[in-house]
Steps between C-alpha positions, in 0.01 A plus 500: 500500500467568873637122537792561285601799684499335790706195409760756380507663827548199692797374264663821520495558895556145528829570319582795687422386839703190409828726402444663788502217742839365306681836561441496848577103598819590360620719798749361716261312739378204265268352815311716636194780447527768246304815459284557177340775355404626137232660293216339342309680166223386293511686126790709656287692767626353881229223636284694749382212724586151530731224650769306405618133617799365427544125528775281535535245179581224739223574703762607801330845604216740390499867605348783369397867498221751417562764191421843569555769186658306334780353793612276738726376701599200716780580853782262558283301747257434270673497208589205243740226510693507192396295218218445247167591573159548347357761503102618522370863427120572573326833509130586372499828336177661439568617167659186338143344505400306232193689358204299390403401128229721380 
C-alpha cells in the first residue's frame, strides 16, 4: 500500500511540477533562467522534509532544491531553462514506514 501511495505521489507532483515549469518558459525571455517554486503534499498534508531535482530530458542541466513544509523554490539564477524535465521527489517520513508482518 505504502508503495502505491508513493507512486501516486510521484505521478502527481511530477505533473504539477511539469505544468509549472511550462507556465513559466512561456514568459517573454524563451533563453534564459526562470524562477520556480510550488508546493509538494503527500495524502493532502504539505511534505515536511525532502528535496526535489529536476532534470533536463535531454540531459542539458540538473538543478535542484530542498522542501521545507511542504515548499520550495528555485531564484532566477538558479532557476530552469525552459523545457521538459524529469522530475525526482525524495523524503523519508517517519510515519509512512512500512510496519512489519506479525
Amino acid at each position: 500500500m505504502l508503495s502505491s501511495r508513493i507512486s501516486s505521489f510521484r505521478v502527481v507532483a511530477m505533473a504539477l511540477v511539469g505544468i509549472a515549469v511550462c507556465v513559466a518558459g512561456c514568459g517573454p525571455d524563451l533563453g534564459g533562467r526562470v524562477p520556480i517554486s510550488g508546493q509538494v503534499t503527500l495524502g493532502g498534508q504539505p511534505l515536511n522534509d525532502g528535496t526535489i531535482e529536476f532534470v533536463a530530458s535531454d540531459g542539458s542541466s540538473q538543478t535542484g532544491t530542498v522542501i521545507s513544509n511542504g515548499s520550495f523554490s528555485l531564484p532566477e539564477e538558479k532557476g530552469l531553462p525552459p523545457g521538459s524535465y524529469i522530475v525526482r521527489i525524495s523524503s523519508f517520513e517517519a510515519g509512512a514506514a512500512r510496519k512489519k508482518p506479525r
